[in-house]
TIRO-2110 file (N, C-alpha, C; in Angstrom, 1 decimal):
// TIRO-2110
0.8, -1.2, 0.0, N, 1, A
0.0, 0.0, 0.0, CA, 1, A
0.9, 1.3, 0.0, C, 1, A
2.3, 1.0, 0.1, N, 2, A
3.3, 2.2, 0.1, CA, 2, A
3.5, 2.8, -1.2, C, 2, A
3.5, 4.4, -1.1, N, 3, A
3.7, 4.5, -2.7, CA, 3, A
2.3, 5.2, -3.3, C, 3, A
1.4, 4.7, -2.8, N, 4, A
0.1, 4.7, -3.6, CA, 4, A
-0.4, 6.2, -3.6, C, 4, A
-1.3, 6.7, -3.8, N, 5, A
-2.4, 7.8, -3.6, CA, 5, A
-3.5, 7.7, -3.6, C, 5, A
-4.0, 7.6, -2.9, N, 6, A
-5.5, 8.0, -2.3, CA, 6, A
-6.5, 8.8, -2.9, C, 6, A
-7.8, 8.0, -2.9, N, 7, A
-8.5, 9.2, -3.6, CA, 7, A
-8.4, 10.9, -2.8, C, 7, A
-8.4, 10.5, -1.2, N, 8, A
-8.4, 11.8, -0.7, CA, 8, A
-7.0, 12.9, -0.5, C, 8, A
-6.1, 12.2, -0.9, N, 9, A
-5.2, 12.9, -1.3, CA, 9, A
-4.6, 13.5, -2.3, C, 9, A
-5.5, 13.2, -3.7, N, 10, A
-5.7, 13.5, -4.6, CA, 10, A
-6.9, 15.1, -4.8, C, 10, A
-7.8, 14.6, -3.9, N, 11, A
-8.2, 15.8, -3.7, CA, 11, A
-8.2, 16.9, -2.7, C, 11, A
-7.3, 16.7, -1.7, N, 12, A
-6.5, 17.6, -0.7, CA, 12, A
-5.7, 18.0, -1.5, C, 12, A
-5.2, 17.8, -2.5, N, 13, A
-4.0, 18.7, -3.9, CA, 13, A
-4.9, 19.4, -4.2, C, 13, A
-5.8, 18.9, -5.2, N, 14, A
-6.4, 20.0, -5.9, CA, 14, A
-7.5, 20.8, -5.0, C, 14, A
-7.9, 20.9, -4.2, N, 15, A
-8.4, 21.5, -3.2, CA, 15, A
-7.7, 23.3, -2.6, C, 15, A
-6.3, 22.2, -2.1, N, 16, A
-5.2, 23.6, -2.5, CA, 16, A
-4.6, 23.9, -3.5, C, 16, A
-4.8, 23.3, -4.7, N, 17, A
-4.2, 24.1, -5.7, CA, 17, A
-5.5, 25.1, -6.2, C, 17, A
-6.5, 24.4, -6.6, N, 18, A
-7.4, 25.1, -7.5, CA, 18, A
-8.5, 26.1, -6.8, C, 18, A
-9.1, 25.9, -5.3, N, 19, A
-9.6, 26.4, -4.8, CA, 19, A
-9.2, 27.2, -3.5, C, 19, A
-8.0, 27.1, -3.6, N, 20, A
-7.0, 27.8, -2.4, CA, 20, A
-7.2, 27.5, -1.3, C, 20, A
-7.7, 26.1, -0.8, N, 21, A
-8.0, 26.1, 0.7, CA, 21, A
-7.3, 26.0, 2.0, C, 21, A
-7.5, 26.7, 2.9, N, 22, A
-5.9, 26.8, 3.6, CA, 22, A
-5.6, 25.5, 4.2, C, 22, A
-4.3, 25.3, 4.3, N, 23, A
-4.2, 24.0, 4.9, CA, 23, A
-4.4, 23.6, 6.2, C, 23, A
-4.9, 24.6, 7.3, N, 24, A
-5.5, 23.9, 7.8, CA, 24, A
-6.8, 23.4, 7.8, C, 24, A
-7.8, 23.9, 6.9, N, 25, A
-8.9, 23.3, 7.0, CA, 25, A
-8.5, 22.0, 6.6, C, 25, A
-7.3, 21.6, 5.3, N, 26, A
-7.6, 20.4, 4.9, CA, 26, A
-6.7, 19.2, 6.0, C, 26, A
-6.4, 19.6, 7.0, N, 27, A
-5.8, 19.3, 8.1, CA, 27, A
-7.2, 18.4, 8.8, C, 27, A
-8.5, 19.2, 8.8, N, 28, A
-9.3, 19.1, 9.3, CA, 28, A
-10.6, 18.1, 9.2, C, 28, A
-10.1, 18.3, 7.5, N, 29, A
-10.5, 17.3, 6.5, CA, 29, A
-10.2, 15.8, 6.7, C, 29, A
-8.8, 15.8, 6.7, N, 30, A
-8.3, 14.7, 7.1, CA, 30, A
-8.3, 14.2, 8.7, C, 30, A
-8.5, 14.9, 9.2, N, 31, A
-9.0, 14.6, 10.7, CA, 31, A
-10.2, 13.5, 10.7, C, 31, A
-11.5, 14.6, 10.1, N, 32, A
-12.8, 14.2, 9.9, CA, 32, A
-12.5, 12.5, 9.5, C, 32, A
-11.8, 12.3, 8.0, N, 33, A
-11.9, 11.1, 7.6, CA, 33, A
-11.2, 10.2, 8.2, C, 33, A
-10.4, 10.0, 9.0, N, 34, A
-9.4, 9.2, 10.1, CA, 34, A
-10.5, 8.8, 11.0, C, 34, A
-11.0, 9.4, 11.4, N, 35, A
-12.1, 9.7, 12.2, CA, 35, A
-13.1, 8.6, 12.1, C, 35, A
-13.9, 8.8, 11.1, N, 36, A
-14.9, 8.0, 10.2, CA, 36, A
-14.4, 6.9, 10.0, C, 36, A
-13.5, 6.6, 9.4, N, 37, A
-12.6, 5.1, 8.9, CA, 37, A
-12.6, 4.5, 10.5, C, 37, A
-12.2, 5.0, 11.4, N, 38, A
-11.8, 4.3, 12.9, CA, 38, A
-13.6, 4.1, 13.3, C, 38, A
-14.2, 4.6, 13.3, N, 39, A
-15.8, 4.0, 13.6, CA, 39, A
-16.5, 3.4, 13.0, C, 39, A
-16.2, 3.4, 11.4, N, 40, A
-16.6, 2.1, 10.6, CA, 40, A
-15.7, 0.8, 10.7, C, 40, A
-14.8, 1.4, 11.1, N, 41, A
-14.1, -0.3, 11.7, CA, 41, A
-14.1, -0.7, 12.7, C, 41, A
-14.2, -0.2, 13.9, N, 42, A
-14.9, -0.4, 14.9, CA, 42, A
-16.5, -1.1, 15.0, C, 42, A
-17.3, -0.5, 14.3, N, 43, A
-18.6, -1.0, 13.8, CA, 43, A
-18.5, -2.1, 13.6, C, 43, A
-17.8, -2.6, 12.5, N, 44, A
-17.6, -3.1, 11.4, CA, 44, A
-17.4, -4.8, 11.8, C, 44, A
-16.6, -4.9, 13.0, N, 45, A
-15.7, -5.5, 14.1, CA, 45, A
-16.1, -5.6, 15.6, C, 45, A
-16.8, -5.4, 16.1, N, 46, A
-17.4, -5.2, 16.7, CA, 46, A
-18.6, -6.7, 17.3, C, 46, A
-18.4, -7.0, 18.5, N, 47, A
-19.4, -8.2, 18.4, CA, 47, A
-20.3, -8.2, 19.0, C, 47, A
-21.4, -9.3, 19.0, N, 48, A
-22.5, -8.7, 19.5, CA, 48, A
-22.3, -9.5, 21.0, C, 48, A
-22.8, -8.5, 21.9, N, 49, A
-23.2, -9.0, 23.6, CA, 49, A
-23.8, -9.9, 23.8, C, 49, A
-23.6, -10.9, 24.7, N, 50, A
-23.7, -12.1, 24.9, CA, 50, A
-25.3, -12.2, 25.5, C, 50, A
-25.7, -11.2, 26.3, N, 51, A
-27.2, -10.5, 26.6, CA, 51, A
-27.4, -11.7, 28.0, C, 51, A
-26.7, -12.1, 28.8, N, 52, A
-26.5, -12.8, 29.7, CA, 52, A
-27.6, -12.3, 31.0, C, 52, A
END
């Protein structure tokens, strides 16, 4: 997976290139989506209670 690019890093470029956004919003961006990925795998993974 080393090497690669990401769809979202593909658009954190052109984000700051074409619509000037400062970097840290897209700091923030990437926050948000780290974020999201760790709760859908969490979810995801997650087992059900034994209900004892």
């Amino acid at each position: 997976m080393a090497g690669r690019v990401s769809d979202y890093e593909v658009g954190c470029e052109r984000a700051d290139r074409d619509m000037h956004v400062p970097a840290h919003w897209i700091v923030v961006g990437a926050l948000v989506v780290a974020g999201l990925g760790i709760l859908m795998g969490v979810k995801a993974t997650r087992q059900k209670d034994s209900g004892t």
